[in-house]
N, C-alpha and C positions, 0 to 999 in steps of 0.2 A: 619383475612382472609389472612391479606398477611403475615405473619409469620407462614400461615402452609404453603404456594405456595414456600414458602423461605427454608422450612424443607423439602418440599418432592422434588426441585430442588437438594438441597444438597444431603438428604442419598435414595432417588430412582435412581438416576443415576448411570449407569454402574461404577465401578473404574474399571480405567486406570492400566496397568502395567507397573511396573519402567521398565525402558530401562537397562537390564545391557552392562555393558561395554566390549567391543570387542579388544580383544588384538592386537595388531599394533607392528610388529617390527619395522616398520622405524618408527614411533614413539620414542621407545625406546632405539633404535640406535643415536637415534640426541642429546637425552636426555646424554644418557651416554657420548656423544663426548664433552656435555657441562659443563657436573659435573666432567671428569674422563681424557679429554681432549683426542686428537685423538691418540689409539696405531702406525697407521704406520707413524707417525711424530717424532715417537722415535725412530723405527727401521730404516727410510731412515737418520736419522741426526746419526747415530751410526755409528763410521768408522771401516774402515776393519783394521785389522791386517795388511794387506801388505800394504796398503797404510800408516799406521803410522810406520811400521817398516824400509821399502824403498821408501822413497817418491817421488826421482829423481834418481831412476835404471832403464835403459832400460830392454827390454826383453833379449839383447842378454848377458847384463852384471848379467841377473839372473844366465844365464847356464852356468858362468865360473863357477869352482871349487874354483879358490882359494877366489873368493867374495863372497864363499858360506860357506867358511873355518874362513874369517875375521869376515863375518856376524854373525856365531854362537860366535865363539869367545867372538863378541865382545855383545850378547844377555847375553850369561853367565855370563859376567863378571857385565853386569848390575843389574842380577837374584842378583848375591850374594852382590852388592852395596846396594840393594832396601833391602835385610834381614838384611843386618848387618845395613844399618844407619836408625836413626830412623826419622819420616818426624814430623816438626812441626804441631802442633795440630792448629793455628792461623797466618796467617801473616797480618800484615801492610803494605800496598803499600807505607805509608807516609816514613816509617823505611830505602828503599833506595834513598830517594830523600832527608830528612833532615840530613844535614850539621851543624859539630860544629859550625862554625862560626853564622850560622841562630841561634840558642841554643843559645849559648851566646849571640846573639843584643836581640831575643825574653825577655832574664830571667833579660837583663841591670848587663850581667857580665861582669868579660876579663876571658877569659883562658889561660893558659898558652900557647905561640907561638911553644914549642916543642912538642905539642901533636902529636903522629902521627900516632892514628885514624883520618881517612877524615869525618867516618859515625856519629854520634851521638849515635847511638845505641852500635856503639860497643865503645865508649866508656864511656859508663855507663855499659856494663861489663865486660871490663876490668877492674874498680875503683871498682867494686864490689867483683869481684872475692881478690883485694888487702885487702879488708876492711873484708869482710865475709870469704870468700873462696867458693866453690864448695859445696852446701848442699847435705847433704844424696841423699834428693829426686830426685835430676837431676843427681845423679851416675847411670851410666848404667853399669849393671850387666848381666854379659854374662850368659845363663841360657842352661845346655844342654838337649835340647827337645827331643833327642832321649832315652836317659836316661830316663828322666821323663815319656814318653808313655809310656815304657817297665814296668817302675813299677804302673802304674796306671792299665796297660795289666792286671800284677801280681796280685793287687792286688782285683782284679775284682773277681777269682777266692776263692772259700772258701777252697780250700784245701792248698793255701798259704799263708795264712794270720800271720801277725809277731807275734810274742809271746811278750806276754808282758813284760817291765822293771819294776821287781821288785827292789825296793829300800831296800838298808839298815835298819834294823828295828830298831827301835829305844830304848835305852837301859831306866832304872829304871822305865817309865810309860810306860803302854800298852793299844790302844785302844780298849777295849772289849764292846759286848752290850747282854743283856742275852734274848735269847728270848725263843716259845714256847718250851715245851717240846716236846723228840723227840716220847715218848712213852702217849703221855696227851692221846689218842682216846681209848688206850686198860687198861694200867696199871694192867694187868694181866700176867705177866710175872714172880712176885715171889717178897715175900718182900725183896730178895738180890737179885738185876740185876748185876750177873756175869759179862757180857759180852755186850761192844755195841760196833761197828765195822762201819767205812764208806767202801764203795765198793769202788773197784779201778780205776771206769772208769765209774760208773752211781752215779746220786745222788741219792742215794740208802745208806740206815741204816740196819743192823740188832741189834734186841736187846733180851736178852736172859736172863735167872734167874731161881732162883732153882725151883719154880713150873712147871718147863719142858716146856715151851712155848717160839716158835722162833718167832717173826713177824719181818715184813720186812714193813720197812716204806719209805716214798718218800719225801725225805728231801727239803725243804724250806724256814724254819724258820717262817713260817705262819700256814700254816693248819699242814704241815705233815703228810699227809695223808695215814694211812693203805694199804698195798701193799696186804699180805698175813700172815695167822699165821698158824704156824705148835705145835702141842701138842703133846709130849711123857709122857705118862703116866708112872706114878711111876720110872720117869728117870730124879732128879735133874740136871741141866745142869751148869758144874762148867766153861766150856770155849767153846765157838763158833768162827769161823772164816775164812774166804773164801779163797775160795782155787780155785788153775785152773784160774786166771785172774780174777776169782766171779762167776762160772759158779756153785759152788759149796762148801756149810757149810758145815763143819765137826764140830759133837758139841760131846764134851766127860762130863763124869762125876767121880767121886773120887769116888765114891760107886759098882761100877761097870765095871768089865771088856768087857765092848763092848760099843762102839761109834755107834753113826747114821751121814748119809751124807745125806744130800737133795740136790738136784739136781735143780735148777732153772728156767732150760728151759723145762726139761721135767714135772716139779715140782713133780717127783715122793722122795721116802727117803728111805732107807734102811740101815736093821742094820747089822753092822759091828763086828765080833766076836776081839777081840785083839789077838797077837801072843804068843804062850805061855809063859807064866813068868812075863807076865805085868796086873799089879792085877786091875788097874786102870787110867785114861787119867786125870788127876787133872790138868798139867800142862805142852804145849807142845808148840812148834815155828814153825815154816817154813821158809824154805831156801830163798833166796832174786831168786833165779830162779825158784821157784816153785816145785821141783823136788824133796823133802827130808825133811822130819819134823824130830826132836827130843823131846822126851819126857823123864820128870824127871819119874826113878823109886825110887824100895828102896834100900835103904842099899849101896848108891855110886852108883847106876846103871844109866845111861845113852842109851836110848834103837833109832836107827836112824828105821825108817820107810818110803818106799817108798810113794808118795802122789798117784804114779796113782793105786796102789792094792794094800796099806795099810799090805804089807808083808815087817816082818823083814828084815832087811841086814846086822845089824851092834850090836854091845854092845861095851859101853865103861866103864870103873870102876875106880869111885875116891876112897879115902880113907874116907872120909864122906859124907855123905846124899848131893844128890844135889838138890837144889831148887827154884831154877836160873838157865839159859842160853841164847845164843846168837848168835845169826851166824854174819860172816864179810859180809859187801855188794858183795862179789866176790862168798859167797857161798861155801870158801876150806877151812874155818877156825871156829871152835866153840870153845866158851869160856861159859867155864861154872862155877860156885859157888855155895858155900851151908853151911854147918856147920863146921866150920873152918876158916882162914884167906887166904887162898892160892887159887888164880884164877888160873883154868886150860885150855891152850891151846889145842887144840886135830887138826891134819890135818884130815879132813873129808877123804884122799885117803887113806892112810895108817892106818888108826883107830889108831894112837901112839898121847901119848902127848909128843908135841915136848916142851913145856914150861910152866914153874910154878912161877905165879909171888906171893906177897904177899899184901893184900889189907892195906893200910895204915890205922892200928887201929880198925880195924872189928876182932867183935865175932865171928858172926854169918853173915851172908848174907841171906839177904829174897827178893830182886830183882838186876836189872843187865837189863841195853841197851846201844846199841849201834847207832849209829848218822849214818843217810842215806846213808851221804859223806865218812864215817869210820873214820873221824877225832878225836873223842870225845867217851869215855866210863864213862858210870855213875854206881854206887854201891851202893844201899840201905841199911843196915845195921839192923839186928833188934835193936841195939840201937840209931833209929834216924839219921843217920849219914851218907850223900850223901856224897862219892867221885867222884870226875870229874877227871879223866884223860885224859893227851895224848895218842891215843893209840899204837904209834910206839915204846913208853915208859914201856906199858903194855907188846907188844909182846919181847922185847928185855933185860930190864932189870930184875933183880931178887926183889929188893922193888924201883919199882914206888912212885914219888912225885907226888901227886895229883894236880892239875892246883888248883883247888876251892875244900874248904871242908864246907860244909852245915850245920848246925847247927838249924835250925830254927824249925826241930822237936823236941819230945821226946817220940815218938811211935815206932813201926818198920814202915819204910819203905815198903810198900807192893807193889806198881807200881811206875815205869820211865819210860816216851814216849819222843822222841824226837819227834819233825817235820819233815815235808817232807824238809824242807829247811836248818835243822840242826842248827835252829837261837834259838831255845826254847828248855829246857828241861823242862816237868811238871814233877812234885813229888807231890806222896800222900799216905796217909796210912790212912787206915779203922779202925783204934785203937783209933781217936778222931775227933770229929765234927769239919768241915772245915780244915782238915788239907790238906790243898792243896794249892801247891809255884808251879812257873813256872820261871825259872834261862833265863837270856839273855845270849846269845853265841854271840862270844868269851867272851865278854869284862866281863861276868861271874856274873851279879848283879842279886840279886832279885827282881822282878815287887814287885814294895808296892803300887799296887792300886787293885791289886785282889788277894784275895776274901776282900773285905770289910768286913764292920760291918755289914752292909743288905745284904750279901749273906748270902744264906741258903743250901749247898751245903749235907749237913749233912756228914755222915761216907765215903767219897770218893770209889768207889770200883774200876773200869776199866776203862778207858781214849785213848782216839786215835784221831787224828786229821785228817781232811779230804786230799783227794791227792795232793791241792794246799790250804793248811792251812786255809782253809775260815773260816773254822768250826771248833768246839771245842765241844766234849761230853765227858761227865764225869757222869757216873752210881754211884749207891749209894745202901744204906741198908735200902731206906725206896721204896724201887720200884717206882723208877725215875731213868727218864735218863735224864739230861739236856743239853739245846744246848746252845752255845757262837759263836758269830759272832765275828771273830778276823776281824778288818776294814781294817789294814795294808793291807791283803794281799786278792786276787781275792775272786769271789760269792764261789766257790766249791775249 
């Protein structure tokens, strides 16, 4: 009985509600003066500026001039005291009261009676400074900070950003690393990929081969990912290569007198009829300004073609078959070779050859480049046989000494690419599996760390390196294109 009077005292009774709690600024104000300590205790102990900068000026000696002339004067001169010296980080109050002579009775020394520091501290650095001297760390180097904002300004911006130091490349080993191919997603291009190209201002590939098919890939060295493919039916493609900055392929073929151009932005393509007498586009160049291709005919013909509407301007005529050529980086000079030993100069104004040099020890010539810089000219030979020239040597004398002569084929020669940088010549010939060397400039050696024994390169066919040598492709006769990451030099 009394543990139910107990239970129904407890839960029949009304509940209570909590009281909440009512907010109180002066509460909270006394709180914070106690945790936070009182603000105007800091602003009234804060002094003025004129009371610390005039502390005993009257009024009337405010409105002189010339106390107003000494005063800035002398604020100035204190501005530029305070920036130039620098204030210690620690002081000692003990530092100006202790005395050598206290030193000495404290350590039960004598010092010497000539000393004469009074301070003790200063002379423990003057004995230092004799025994050490003055460290790196407490040299004060004067640093110009307007200078330095300016280029910090600079370089804030991305349209001025420094270009980078490239270094010297280094001669007999190269670092090379081989990675995806640049064609793995389609490999429908032709069991001979003619033609692979980087674009000159996108990482952008094309790649092209006899079964008539262009694709355009997006280079990375991982995926590589398909761009676009364009198909000409029943239209081998012996050579492709962008034109107009990259706005536009030109792809010709040996079997047929008329070329297609595909167009990139519009992505439309159109076929192009050839000008009369030119039976075939097998093998053609462009000028280093964009403005003028040359293409090998037959029988010693040389045919010049405008880039913007692919109409004649020009015929030149050697004495035998050309099948090689080359423009100077300046665009007013072609040199061309073929069946015979004698390289011929031609002025692009005057359609004349002004000069006939003779190729040291060449049959037959089956390529021929020229070095970015114009310093260097190379000659493939159908018997195997690179010559390097100087080319001030080529244009001036009648038989040219060759810098370096190559030996390490025994096929013809069928391509030479220099580099963007003019530090590399590759060579290669489709006549034997791996035949593919890459020459160091100047100093003229062969890399003997590639192609190894585990490369598989097979029949080399078309070669070109990207606009800042990052990359390395090298097409073949089993429809591949492969890609090389040269390390030395930037991603593209």
């Amino acid at each position: 009985m009394v543990s139910k009077t107990l239970y129904d005292q407890k839960f029949t009774a009304p509940l209570r509600k909590k009281r909440k709690s009512v907010y109180d600024p002066i509460e909270e104000a006394r709180l914070e003066r106690i945790v936070f300590g009182d603000p105007s205790d800091i602003i009234n102990n804060l002094s003025n500026d004129k009371d610390f900068d005039e502390p005993n000026v009257n009024k009337s000696d405010k409105d002189s001039p010339t106390d107003n002339n000494i005063n800035n004067d002398s604020s100035t001169h204190n501005d530029t005291c305070e920036r130039d010296c620098k204030k210690a980080a620690w002081i000692d109050e003990d530092d100006t009261q202790y005395s050598v002579q206290d030193a000495a009775k404290a350590q039960n020394r004598r010092l010497p009676n000539d000393v004469p520091e009074k301070l003790y501290k200063d002379f423990l650095h003057s004995k230092y400074k004799q025994l050490v001297g003055t460290p790196k760390w407490a040299e004060l180097k004067t640093v110009d900070t307007e200078s330095d904002d300016l280029n910090n300004e600079i370089l804030k911006h991305s349209c001025h950003l420094e270009k980078p130091k490239v270094k010297n490349l280094p001669s007999s080993i190269i670092d090379i690393k081989a990675l995806s191919l640049i064609n793995k997603q389609t490999h429908t291009e032709g069991p001979v990929v003619t033609s692979v190209e980087f674009h000159p201002s996108s990482t952008v590939a094309l790649v092209a081969g006899t079964s008539g098919i262009l694709s355009l890939f997006q280079v990375d060295g991982i995926e590589n990912n398909k761009l676009h493919t364009m198909q000409y039916k029943k239209f081998p493609i012996s050579i492709a290569k962008f034109l107009r900055d990259g706005t536009e392929v030109l792809l010709g073929s040996q079997y047929y007198p008329h070329c297609h151009s595909y167009n990139l932005i519009s992505g439309k393509t159109c076929k192009i009829l050839l000008p009369h007498g030119i039976t075939n586009m097998q093998k053609y160049e462009v000028s280093p300004d964009g403005k003028m291709l040359a293409l090998c005919g037959r029988l010693g013909d040389i045919f010049l073609l405008t880039i913007s509407s692919k109409e004649l301007i020009g015929t030149l005529k050697m004495n035998a078959r050309c099948r090689s050529l080359c423009f100077t980086p300046d665009s007013k000079t072609l040199i061309t070779h073929g069946d015979g030993n004698e390289m011929y100069i031609w002025d692009i104004n005057s359609r004349v050859c002004i000069h006939r040099a003779i190729d040291d020890g060449c049959l037959s010539c089956a390529s021929i480049a020229m070095s970015p810089s114009g310093q260097f000219l190379a000659t493939g030979s159908k018997e195997g046989v690179v010559n390097l020239y100087d080319t001030k040597t080529v244009l001036e004398k009648r038989n040219p000494v060759p810098l370096k002569i190559v030996l390490n084929f025994v096929t013809s020669i069928t391509n030479l690419k220099f580099n963007p940088y003019s530090e590399i010549l590759a060579m290669a010939s489709d006549k034997k599996h791996n035949a593919f060397k890459m020459m160091h400039l100047p100093s003229c050696t062969v890399f003997s760390n590639f192609p190894t024994f585990q490369t598989n390169i097979s029949m080399p066919e078309a070669i070109d390196f990207s606009p800042g040598s990052g990359y390395l492709a090298i097409s073949n006769k089993s429809s591949s294109a492969f890609l090389y990451r040269l390390k030395h030099y930037g991603n593209y």
